[in-house]
N, C-alpha and C positions, 0 to 999 in steps of 0.2 A: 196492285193494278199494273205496276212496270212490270214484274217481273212474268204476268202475261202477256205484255204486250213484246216483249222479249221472246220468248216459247212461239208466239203465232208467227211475226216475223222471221223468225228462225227458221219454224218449220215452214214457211208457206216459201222465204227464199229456198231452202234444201229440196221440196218438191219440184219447185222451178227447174234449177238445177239438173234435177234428175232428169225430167221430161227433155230439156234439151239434150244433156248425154245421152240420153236414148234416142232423139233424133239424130245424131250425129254419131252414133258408135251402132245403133241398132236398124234402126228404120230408114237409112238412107243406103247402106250398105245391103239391106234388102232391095231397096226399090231400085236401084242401079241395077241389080242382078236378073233383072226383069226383060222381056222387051223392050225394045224403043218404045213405039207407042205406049203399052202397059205400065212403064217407066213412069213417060211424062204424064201421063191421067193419073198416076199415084202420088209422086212431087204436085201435081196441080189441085188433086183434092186434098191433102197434107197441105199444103198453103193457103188452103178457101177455109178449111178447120184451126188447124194452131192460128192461122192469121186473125182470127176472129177471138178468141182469148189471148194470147199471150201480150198482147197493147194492157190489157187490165191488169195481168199476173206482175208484168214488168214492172209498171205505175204503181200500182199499190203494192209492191214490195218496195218501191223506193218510198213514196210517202210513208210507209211504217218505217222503213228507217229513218226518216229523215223526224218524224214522232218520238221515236227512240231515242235517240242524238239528244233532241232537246228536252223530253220529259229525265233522260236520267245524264242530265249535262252535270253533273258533280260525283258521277260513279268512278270508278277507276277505268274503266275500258269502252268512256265516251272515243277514244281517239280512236280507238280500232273501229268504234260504230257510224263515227263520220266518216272514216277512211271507203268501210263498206259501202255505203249511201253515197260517197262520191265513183266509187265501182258502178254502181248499179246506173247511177244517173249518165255513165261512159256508157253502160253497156245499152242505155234507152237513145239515147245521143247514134250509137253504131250501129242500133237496128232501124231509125226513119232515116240516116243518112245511106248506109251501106245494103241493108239486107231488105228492107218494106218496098224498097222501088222495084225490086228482084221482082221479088215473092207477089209485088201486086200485075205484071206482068204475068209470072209465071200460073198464076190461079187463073187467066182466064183461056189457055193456052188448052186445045184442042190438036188430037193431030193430024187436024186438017189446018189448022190457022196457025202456029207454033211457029219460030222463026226460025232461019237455018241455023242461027248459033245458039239454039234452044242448051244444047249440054253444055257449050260454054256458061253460061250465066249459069245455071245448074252450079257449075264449078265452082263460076266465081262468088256463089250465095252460100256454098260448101264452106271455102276457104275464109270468111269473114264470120261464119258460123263458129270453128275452133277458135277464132279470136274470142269472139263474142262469149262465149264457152266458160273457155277459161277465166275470164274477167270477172262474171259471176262465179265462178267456182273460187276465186277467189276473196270475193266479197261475201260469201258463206262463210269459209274458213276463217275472217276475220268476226263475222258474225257469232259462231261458235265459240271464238276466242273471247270476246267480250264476254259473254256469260259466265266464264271462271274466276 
């Protein structure tokens, strides 16, 4: 029974993962290259979609770790699987402090109603996005590492 509860966390963190590296290496670098307007109706339906799953993807990847942790707390690579589970609970902590306040502006954003610093905040949801990014990417790697 651990060693699927291992595999689904695994893999449901490294989906995670991917889906934001591809928001961030793929689909934001398209939507930028867009028009103004076109732009922000594509960042603003991209924020009314992912915003609506990724609260649950985030959460219950941490709660599977955090299940992990404690069902195999006498394995040898519990320490890397807290370490990841406190990653994730960083990277849930960074998205309602840093990026959810954006993003829930940003999804109701028309461009008629949009504010003039619309691409700023764009930027600044950018820039906390690579943090955010990476923190899970490295909270997978430690994930992966536990399994060996």
């Amino acid at each position: 029974m651990l060693s699927a509860l291992e595999v689904v966390t695994t893999v449901l963190v490294g989906v995670m993962v991917g889906v934001e590296f591809s928001v961030l290496f793929v689909m934001n670098p398209i939507l930028n290259a867009l028009p103004e307007d076109s732009r922000q109706l594509g960042h603003a339906h991209g924020g009314r979609m992912l915003g609506a799953v990724m609260p649950v993807w985030y959460i219950g990847s941490l709660v599977l770790a955090g299940i992990w942790a404690i069902a195999g707390r006498h394995d040898h690579g519990t320490g890397l699987v807290v370490t990841a589970g406190a990653l994730l609970l960083l990277s849930v902590i960074m998205s309602i402090l840093l990026l959810v306040p954006i993003n829930n502006r940003n999804k109701t954003w028309t461009p008629e109603n949009r504010p003039a610093d619309w691409k700023e905040q764009l930027h600044r949801w950018e820039r906390w996005h690579y943090a955010r990014v990476a923190v899970i990417i490295a909270a997978f790697a430690l994930l992966v590492t536990a399994l060996t």
